[in-house]
N, C-alpha and C positions, 0 to 999 in steps of 0.2 A: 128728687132722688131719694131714696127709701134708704132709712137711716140701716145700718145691719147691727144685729148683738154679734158680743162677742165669739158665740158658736160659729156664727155664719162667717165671719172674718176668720177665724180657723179654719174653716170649712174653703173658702178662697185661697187661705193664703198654702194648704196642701195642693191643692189643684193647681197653683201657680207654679211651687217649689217642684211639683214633679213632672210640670211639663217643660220646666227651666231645665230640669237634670239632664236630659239628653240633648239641648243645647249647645254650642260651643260658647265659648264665653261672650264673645261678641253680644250674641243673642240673649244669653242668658241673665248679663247682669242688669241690661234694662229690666226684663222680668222685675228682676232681685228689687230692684229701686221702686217700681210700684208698689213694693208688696208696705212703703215706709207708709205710706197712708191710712193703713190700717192697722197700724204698732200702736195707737190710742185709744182709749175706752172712752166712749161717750157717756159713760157714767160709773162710777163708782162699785170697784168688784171687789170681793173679797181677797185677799191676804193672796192667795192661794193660787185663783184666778192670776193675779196681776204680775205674780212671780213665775207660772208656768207662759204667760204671754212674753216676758223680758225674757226665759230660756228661751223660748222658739226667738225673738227679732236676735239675740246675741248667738244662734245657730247662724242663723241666716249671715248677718254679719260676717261672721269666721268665714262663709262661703264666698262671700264678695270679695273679701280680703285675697283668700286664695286666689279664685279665679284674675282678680286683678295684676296680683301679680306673678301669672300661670305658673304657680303653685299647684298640684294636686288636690281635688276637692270630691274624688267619688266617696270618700270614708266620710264626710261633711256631709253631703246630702240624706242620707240615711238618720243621722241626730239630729237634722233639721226638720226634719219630715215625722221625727218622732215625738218631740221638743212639741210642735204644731197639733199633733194627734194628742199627746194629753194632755194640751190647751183645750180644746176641741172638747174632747170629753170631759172634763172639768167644767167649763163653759155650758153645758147642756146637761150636768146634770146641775149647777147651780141656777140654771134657769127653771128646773121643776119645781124649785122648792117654792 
């Protein structure tokens, strides 16, 4: 299995979060649980990087929370997806340097 950097773990973990959001919770929160697999960095990122990865897993979080206990969570999905997105671009651009 091909190790991924941190971009592409960003890159998954939007594509997961937005196919989770139209979900009922049922459905959704297994989504949410796979995404723990890739909340780790297989190496050492900057400051910055590793602080915008802990916003996006502690979005996500706040979502599961909700959804578990059918709480309200369309206003969560949107910070979570955003939280993810400037992981993501953080992540790729710390991979050009």
């Amino acid at each position: 299995m091909e190790v991924m950097n941190d971009c592409q773990k960003a890159t998954k973990v939007i594509e997961i979060l937005k196919a989770a959001e139209h979900e009922p919770a049922q459905l959704a929160l297994p989504m949410l649980n796979k995404l723990l697999d890739l909340a780790h960095a297989d190496q050492e990122q900057p400051l910055e990087i590793e602080e915008t990865r802990a916003d996006a897993f502690l979005a996500i979080c706040e979502i599961g929370k909700a959804l578990h206990h059918g709480r309200p969570a369309a206003h969560l999905w949107a910070l979570a997806i955003g939280a993810a997105e400037r992981w993501m671009s953080l992540s790729a651009a710390g991979s050009s340097h």
